[in-house]
N, C-alpha and C positions, 0 to 999 in steps of 0.2 A: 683611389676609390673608383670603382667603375662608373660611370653614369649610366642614365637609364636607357640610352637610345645607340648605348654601343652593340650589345646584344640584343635588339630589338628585332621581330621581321616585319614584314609590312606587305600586302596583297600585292596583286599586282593592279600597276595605277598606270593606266595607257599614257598620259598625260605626261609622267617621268617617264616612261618605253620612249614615247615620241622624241621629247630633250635629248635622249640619250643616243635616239637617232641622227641627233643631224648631226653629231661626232662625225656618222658614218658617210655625209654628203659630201668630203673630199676625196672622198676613196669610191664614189657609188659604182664606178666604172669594173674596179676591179670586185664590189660585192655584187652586181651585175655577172659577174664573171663564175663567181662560187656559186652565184644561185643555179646557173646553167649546168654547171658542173655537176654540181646535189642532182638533181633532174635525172642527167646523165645515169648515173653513180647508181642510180633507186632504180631505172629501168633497165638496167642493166642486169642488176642482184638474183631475180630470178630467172631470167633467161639463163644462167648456169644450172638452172634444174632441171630445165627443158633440154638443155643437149643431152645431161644425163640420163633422163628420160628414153630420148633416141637411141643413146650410143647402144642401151640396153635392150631396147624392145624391138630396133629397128635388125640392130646387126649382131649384139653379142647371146639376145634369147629370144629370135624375131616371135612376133604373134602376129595373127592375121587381123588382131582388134585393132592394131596399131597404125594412126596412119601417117602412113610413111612413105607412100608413093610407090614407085620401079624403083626399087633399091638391087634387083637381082636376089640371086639365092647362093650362090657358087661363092666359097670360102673366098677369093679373090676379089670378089665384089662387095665380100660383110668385112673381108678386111680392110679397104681400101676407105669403105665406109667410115671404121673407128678412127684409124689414122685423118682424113677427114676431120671428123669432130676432135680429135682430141687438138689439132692445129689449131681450129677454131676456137677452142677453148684456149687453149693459151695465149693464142692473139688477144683473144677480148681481155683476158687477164693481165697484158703488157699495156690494154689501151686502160685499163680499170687502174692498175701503176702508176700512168700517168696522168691521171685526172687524178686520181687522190692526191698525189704527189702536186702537184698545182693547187689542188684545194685545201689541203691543208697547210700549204707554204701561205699563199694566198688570203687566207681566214686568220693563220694566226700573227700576217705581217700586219692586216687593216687591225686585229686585236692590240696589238705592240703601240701603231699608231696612236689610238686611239688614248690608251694609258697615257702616251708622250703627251698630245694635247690634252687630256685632262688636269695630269699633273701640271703643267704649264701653268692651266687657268686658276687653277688652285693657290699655286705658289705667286704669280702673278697677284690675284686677289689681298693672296696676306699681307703682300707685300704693300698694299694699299689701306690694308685696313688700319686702321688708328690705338694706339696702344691702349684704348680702354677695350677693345677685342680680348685682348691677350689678356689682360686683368681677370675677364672672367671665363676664358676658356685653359685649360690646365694644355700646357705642351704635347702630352704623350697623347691625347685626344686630337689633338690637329696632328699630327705624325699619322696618326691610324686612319686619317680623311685620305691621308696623300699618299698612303700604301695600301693597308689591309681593302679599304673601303672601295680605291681605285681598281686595284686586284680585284675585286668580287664584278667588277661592269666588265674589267676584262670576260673573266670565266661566262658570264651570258654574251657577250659575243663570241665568244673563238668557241665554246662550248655549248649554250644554252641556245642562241640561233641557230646554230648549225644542227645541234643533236635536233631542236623543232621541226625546220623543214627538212633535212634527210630521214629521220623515223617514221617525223608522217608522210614523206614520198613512197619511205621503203613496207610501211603498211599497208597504204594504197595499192601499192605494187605489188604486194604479196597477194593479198586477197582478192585483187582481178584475177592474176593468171592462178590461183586455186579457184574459185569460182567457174572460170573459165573452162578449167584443164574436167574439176571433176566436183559437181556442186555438192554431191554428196561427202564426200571424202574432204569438202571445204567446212563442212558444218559440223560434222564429226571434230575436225581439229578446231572451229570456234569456240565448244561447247566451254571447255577451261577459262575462255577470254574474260568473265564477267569474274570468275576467282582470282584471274591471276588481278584484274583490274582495284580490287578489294584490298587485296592484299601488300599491292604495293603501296594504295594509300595508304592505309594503316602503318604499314612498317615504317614509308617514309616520314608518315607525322610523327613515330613515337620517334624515330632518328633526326630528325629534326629538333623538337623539342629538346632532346637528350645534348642534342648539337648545342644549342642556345645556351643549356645550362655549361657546357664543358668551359665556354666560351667566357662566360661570366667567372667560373672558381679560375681558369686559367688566366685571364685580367688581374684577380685575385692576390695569383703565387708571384706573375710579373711584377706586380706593385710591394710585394713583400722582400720580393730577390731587388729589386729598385731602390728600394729606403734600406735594406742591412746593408748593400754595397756602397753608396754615397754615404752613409753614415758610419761605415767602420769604425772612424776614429771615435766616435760617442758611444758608437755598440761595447768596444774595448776598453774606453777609460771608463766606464758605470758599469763593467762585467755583467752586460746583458746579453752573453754568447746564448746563455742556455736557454732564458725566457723568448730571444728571436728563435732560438732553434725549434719549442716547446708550438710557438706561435705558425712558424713555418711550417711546422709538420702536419697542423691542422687544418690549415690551407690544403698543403699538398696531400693529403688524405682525402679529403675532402674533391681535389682534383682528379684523383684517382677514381673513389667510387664514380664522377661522372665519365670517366671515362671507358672503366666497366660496362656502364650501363650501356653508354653507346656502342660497345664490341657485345653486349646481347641481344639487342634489338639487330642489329648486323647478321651477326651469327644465327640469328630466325630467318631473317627476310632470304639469303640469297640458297637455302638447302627448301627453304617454300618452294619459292619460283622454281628451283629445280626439278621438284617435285611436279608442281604442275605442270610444267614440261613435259617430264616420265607420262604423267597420266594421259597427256593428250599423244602422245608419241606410241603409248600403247593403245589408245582406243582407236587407234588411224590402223595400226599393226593389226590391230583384231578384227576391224569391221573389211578395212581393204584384201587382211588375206585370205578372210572370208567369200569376199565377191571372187578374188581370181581364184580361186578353190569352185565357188560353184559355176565362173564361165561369163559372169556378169559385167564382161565390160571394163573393168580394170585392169590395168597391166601391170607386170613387176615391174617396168622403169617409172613407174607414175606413182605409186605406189614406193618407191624408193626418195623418188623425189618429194613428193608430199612431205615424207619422212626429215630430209633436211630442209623442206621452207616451216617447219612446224619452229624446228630452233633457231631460224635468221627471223621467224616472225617475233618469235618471244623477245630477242633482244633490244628490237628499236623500241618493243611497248616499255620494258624495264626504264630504257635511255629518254623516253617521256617523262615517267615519276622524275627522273633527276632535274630534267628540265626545270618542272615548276618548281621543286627544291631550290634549284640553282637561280630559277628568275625569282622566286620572293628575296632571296638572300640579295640579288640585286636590287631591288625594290626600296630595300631597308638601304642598302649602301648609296645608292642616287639618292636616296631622300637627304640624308645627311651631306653627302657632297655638296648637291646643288642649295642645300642650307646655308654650307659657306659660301658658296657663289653669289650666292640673293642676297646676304647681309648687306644692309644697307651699307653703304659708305661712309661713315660722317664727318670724316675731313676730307672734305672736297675742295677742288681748286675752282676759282670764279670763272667764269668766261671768260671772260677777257681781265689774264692777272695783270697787275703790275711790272712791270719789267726791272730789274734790280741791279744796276754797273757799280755800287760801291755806295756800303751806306755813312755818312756822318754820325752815325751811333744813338741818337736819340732814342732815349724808349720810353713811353711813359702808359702809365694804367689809371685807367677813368673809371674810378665805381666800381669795381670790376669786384663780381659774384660769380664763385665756381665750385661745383660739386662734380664729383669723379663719375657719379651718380648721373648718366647721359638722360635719367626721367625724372628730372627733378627740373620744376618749368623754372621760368626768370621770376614769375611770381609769388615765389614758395616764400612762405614769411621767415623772416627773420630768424625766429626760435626753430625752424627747423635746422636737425643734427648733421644732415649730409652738406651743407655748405663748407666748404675746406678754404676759402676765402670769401669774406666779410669785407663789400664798401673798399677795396684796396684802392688809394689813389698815391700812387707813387712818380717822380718824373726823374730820370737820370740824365743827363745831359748830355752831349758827346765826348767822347773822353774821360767820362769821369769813374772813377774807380769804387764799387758801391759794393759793401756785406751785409748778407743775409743771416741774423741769428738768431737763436727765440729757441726752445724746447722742441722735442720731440712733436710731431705732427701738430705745428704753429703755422706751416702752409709755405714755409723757405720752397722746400725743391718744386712745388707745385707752381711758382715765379716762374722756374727757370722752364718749364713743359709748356705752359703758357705763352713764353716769347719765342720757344722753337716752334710754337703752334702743334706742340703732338697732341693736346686736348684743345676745345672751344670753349668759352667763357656762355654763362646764361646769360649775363646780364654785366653792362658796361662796354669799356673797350680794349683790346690791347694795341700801342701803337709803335711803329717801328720807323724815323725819322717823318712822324705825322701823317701816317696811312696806317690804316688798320692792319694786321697782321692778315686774316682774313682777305685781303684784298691781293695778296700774293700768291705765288705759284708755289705750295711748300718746298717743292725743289731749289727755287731762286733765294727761297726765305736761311733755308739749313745751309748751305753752300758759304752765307757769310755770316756762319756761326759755328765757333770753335767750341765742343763740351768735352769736361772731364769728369766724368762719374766716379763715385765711389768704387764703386762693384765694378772692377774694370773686367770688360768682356776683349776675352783674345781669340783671335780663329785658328786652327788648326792649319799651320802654314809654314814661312819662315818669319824672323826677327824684321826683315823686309818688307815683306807682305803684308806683314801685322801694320807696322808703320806706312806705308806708301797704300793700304789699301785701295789697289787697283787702280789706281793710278799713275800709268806708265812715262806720262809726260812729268813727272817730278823727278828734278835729276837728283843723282846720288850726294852729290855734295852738299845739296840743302839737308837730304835727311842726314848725312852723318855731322852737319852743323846744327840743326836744330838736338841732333842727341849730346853731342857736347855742351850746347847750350843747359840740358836738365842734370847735365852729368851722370849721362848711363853710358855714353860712350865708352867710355874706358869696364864698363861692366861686360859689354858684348862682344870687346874683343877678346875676354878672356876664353870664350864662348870657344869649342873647336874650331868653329864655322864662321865663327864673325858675327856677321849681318844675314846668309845664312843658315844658320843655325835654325835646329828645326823647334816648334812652339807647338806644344802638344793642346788637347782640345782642353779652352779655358784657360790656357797658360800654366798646366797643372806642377808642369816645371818651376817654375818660377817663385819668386817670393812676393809676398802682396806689394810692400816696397817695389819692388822691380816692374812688376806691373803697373804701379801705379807711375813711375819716372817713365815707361812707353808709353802710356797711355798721355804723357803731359806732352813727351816728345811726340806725340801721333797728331794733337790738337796745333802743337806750331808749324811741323808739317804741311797741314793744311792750311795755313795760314790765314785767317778768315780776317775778311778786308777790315772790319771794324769790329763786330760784338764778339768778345769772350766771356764764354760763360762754365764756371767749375764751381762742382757741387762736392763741396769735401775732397778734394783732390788730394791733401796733403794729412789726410786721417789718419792712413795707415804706413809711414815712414818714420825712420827714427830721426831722431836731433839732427845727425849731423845734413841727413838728405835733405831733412826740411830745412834747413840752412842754404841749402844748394837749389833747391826748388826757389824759395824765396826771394835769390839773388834775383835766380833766372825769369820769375814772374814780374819783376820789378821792370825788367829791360823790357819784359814783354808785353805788358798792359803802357807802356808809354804810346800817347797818344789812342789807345782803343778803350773803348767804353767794356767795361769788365763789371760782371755782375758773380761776386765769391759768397760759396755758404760755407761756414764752419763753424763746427763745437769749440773746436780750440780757437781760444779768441786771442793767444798770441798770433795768430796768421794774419790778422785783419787789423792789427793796430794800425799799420799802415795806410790804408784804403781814405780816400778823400771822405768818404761820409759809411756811417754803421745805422743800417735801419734793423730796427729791435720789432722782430711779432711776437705775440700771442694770441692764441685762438682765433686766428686768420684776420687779426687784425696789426694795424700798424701802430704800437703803444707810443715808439720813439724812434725819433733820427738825430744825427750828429756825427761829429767825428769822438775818436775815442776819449780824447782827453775832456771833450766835452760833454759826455754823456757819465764819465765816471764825477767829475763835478757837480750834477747834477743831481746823482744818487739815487737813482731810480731803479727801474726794473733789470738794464740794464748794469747797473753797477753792483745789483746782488749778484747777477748770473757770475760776474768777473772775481765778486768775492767768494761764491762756492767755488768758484773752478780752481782757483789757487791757494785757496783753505786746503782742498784737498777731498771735498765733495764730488759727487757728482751733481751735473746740473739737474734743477726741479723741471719734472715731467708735468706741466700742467697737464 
């Protein structure tokens, strides 16, 4: 679904121009450089109408109105003349060569730059932000911050600054030396300027708008070509080819007429301008060959010339209207950028954190009140519904082997984001060998904590990479022991490649099993000094794997404080103690044999599960 402020524009706002300026203060030396160049470039442009001028009046059809100095009169002399200018003409066109050629290397190397550090700060940022970010921003909308959106600040520098001060130098510049050369024959070619000026606003706004909309139905078709391709296998088993295909076409219909629209608004605007061109190019023809017809001071090279600065003036005013097009479109795209730049932070590191050599595994939770919900105070009462843990007061010891079970959203995996500290608590504490979580550097904090997710995420890389995750000091023996440890070993050598072997994006190769035996071998790998923490890790394996994971977590929680969630409550008979939630609360603890004893809430869940039920979703 599109949101509101993807296709939005926005005026322009000095305030973001400025921000967007100081991108350019590493570079000022070399936009110092393009501005001199622009300068150059503009006073340049019409001095080619001025030699033509000469070449014409002085030497190839002298007049006496012309002034031109001792130029002589003898073919030899009006030759010698052209030859003359036309050198000079060429020179200045190899010096025009090269100043464009500088300036627009120049313009669009600081543009380049400028994208690199943006995107930088962008991805940097994310990478800061805290997973309740992501919760409420949908992925393809941060993708479009750190391309389309960075794109559009490029196009107002390498484009929209540059078209600004070279058009308005080369207006300036036209209309001195018209003015100068022949004030009348300068006003005559004005007279269009207040039409052509009309007219391009108009057009630009109906192309604009029409832009906006295309923008929005083509968001549309991407999001519909998005969900049919990740969902094929659902489009196909429920034979919904025809009603996506019914659905799509009316999107892409729908994408079409705006795109029409914008190729008629197009198709007016630039046979206009043409036109007004024509009209002023013939009133300069009519009035001028009039004066040199009755004697009045105009000459055919001025007269000629006039004639081409009428169409070098049209174009920079056209390359204005884009400007503002191109700066509101930037306008909208820094608003949204620097949106994500300014988001507050809200897991932040203390000043001065904690420093962490190796924990004894202690964890224990004081009171601890949390809702996902980052505006919802510590003093929201009770009865409200965003609280996702309720008063938790839990303490694990060092070493000790602890399951997390209870229904669907009873507050299990929100424990485990809580001790990695990817969210903050409103209220309570969470504590990590008797210092607050909070009091550490999240980086010192995660580094000795091993996680195994359900939803295992693999990168597009090799079976190595995925495993050793960038880190080059892990030798190879540990990781192909800790994979015999989970026994995928022997899966990856069947693999063409080994270790190797290449892992497409998401693992899309792979079987969820398989993923999940990497992902248990990627967490021993890393070998986290004390707390392991796996959230369903053994969901999606069959008998015989989980049999093999089982061993292998047995060797591996000896001696580490191990915090496990699972539905299947064969995994966890094992565990020194089973603490039982519902509704973010802690109903029961024990070990297994003693909670089935007991007969509680616990011992129903163990009895639907093996009746043959599923468990009750409170």
């Amino acid at each position: 679904m599109t949101q509101p402020d993807d296709a939005g524009t926005k005026a322009f706002d000095w305030e973001l121009a400025k921000r967007i300026f100081t991108y350019l203060k590493p570079y000022r030396y070399l936009v110092g450089f393009t501005m001199v160049a622009a300068v150059l470039m503009a006073a340049l442009q019409p001095y080619f109408g001025v030699l033509q001028r000469n070449a014409i009046d002085c030497y190839l059809a002298p007049t006496h109105s012309a002034n031109c100095g001792n130029v002589g009169s003898t073919e030899e002399a009006l030759y010698r003349g052209v030859v003359q200018i036309g050198l000079l003409y060429l020179g200045l066109k190899v010096f025009e060569f090269l100043f464009k050629y500088g300036f627009t290397y120049a313009l669009n190397w600081i543009g380049q730059h400028v994208l690199y550090d943006i995107r930088s700060d962008i991805f940097g940022k994310l990478q800061r932000l805290h997973l309740g970010y992501f919760d409420k921003n949908p992925v393809g909308r941060l993708i479009t911050r750190v391309t389309s959106d960075v794109d559009a600040i490029n196009q107002f520098i390498t484009n929209g600054l540059s078209s600004l001060v070279t058009s308005s130098l080369l207006i300036l510049a036209y209309v001195v030396i018209m003015l100068s050369l022949s004030w009348k024959l300068a006003l005559v070619s004005f007279t269009v300027l207040p039409f052509l000026f009309w007219a391009s606003t108009f057009f630009r706004n109906k192309m604009r708008i029409s832009s906006r909309d295309v923008r929005i139905k083509q968001a549309i078709v991407n999001t519909q070509l998005n969900e049919n391709i990740t969902g094929m296998l659902t489009v196909q088993l429920f034979n919904r080819e025809g009603r996506n295909q019914s659905k799509f076409d009316l999107a892409n219909r729908a994408f079409l007429g705006g795109m029409l629209e914008n190729v008629r608004w197009f198709s007016l605007y630039m046979p206009t301008v043409s036109l007004l061109s024509n009209v002023a190019m013939a009133m300069v023809i009519w009035y001028g060959g009039r004066e040199i017809l009755e004697g009045q001071g105009i000459t055919l090279g001025l007269l000629i010339a006039f004639t081409a600065w009428i169409t070098q003036l049209f174009q920079p005013i056209q390359d204005l209207a884009d400007v503002f097009t191109n700066m509101q479109m930037a306008m909208a795209s820094a608003e949204r950028i620097f949106g994500v730049l300014d988001t507050d932070e809200e897991i932040k590191d203390p000043a001065n954190p904690k420093t962490v050599d190796g924990f004894k595994g202690e964890v224990k939770f004081e009171n601890v009140w949390f809702a996902y919900d980052s505006q919802t105070p510590a003093d929201s009462p009770e009865k409200d519904d965003r609280w996702i843990l309720r008063g938790i007061d839990l303490h694990i010891k060092p070493g000790e082997s602890v399951a997390l079970v209870g229904a669907t959203g009873a507050g299990k995996t929100s424990i485990i984001s809580l001790v990695s500290r990817f969210y903050d608590i409103q209220r309570g504490s969470v504590k990590v060998d008797g210092i607050d979580v909070r009091e550490y550097s999240q980086h010192s904090l995660r580094k000795h904590i091993g996680v195994v997710l359900q939803d295992v995420f693999l990168f597009a890389g090799t079976i190595e990479s995925n495993l050793r995750l960038g880190n080059e000091s892990i030798p190879m023996e540990r990781i192909v022991n800790a994979c015999k440890y989970v026994g995928v070993h022997e899966f990856i050598m069947t693999l063409p490649d080994g270790y190797q072997s290449e892992v497409r994006e998401r693992g899309a190769t792979l079987s969820t099993g398989q993923k999940q035996l990497l992902a248990f071998a990627r967490a021993l790998i890393q070998n986290p000094d004390i707390l392991l923490v796996l959230d369903e890790a053994t969901a999606s394996v069959d008998t015989e794997t989980e049999l093999l994971i089982q061993d292998s977590l047995t060797k591996l929680m000896h001696g580490r404080t191990s915090i496990i969630i699972a539905h299947r409550l064969s995994t966890i008979e094992h565990c020194d103690r089973i603490v039982v939630m519902r509704k973010g609360k802690i109903v029961e603890q024990g070990s297994h044999k003693e909670l089935l004893a007991r007969g509680g809430y616990y011992a129903k869940l163990h009895q639907l599960q093996y009746s043959g039920h599923a468990m009750s979703a409170d």
